[in-house]
N, C-alpha and C positions, 0 to 999 in steps of 0.2 A: 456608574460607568467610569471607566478608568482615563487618566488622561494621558491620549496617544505620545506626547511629548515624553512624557516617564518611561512608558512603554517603551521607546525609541533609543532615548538614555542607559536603562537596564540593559537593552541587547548590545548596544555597543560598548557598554563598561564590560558585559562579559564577553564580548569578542575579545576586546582588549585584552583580557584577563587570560583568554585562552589563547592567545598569540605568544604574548608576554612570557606566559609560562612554560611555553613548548608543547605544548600539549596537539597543534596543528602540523607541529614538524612530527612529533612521533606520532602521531597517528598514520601523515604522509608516508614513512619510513615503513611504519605494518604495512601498510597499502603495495606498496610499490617491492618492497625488499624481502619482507617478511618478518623485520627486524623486532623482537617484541622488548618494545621499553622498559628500561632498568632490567635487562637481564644480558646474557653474552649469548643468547640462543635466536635460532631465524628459523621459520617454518618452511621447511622445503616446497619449491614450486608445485609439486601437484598439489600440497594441503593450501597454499593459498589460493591454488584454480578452485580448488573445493568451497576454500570461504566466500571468495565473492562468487564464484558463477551459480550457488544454490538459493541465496537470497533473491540474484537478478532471476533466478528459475521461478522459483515462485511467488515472487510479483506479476510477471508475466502470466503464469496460469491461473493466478488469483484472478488478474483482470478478463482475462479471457473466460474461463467458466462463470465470471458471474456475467458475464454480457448472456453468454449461451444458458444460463438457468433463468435467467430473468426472462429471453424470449420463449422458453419453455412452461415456464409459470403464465406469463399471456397467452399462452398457446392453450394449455388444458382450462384457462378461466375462461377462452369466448367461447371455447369447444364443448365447454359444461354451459353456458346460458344459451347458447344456441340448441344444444339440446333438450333443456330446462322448457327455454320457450316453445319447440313445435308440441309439445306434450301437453300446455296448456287448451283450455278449451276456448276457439276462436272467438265464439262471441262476445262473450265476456273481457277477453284479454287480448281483446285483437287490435290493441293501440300502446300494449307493452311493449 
């Protein structure tokens, strides 16, 4: 097991590292501007509505369809043992 103290170390020496280096202001700069680092070029507002609104899309329906497959998977597994069991023969399995 690793020692949380290092761990803790490591992330802040590369925070630091990425502050330091600019690499938080131009990313900020993409984000916000469209500014794309070391070049004189900016991606026009509808292609950066496109970069962030399609990641935020399909986070969103990533978490939504699996809530609704996963009730759908519990749905057809009680709906197969409940029909599994009336088919069984009573006497024998009537405390399954």
């Amino acid at each position: 097991m690793k020692n949380p103290y290092t761990i803790v170390a490591l992330c802040l020496i590369g925070i630091a590292f990425f502050l330091k280096a600019g690499v938080a202001n131009a990313l900020l700069l993409f984000l916000l501007v469209g500014a794309i680092p070391g070049t004189s070029y900016n991606v026009p507002a509808a292609g950066m509505l496109f970069i962030v609104l399609v990641p935020v899309w399909l986070v969103l329906v990533r978490i939504t369809m699996l809530e609704s497959v996963q009730a759908w998977i519990k749905n057809q597994i009680n709906r197969g043992s409940a029909t599994q069991k009336k088919r069984l023969p009573r006497k024998r399995f009537e405390q399954v």
